[in-house]
C-alpha positions in Angstrom: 40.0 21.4 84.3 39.8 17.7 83.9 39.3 17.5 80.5 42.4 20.0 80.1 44.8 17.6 82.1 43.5 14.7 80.3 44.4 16.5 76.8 47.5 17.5 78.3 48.0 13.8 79.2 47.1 12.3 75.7 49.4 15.3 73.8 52.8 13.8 76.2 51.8 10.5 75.4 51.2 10.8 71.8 54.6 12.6 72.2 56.3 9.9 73.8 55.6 7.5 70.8 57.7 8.5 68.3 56.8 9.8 64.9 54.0 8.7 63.2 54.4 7.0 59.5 53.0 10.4 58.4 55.7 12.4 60.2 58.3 10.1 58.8 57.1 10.3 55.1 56.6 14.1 55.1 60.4 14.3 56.2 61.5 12.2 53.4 59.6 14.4 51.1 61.1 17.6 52.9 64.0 16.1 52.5 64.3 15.0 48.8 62.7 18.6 47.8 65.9 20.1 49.7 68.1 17.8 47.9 66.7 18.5 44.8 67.1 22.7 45.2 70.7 21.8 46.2 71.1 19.6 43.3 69.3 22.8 40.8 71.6 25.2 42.7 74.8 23.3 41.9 74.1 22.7 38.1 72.9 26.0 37.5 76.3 27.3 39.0 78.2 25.1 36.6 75.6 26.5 33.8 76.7 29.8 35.0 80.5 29.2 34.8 80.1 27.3 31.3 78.8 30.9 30.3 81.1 32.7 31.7 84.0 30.5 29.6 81.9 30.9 26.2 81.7 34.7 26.3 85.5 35.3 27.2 85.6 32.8 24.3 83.6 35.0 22.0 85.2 38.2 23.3 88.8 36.9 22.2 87.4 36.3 19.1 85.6 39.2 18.4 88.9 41.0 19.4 90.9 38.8 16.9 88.3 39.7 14.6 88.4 43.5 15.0 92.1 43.4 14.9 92.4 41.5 11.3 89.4 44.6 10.3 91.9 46.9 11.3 94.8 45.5 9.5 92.6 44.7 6.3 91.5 48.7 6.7 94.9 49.6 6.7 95.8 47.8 3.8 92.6 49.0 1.7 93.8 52.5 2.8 97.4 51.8 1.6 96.1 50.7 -1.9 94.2 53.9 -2.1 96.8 56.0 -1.3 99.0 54.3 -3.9 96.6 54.3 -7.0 95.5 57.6 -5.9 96.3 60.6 -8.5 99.9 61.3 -8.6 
């Protein structure tokens, strides 16, 4: 019973301290890991959105693309028609 109340003793006093150097460093490494996933998070968003502005870039072109296809088709099927047997 003693021993337990002198533990308990020692554990409020080692409480009453403050942090330790070691409790102090492992929240600064805590911390910069968190600010480093934030950091990742946010730059992988803006990777994200970069993305998103190159394929709605390569989409309009691929429609551009299609469209002058179509027309040149059109034109091909025009000639044909023309210089077909009369």
């Amino acid at each position: 019973m003693e021993a337990e109340f002198l533990q308990l003793a020692q554990g409020a006093v080692a409480a009453l301290q403050g942090p330790s150097w070691v409790e102090i460093a492992q929240l600064a490494v805590s911390g910069g890991g968190l600010v480093a996933i934030l950091v990742g998070l946010k730059r992988m968003g803006e990777a994200g959105q970069r993305r998103d502005r190159e394929i709605d870039e390569m989409a309009a072109a691929f429609s551009q693309q299609a469209e002058t296809l179509g027309k040149i088709g059109e034109g091909i099927t025009e000639m044909l028609r023309r210089s077909g047997p009369a």
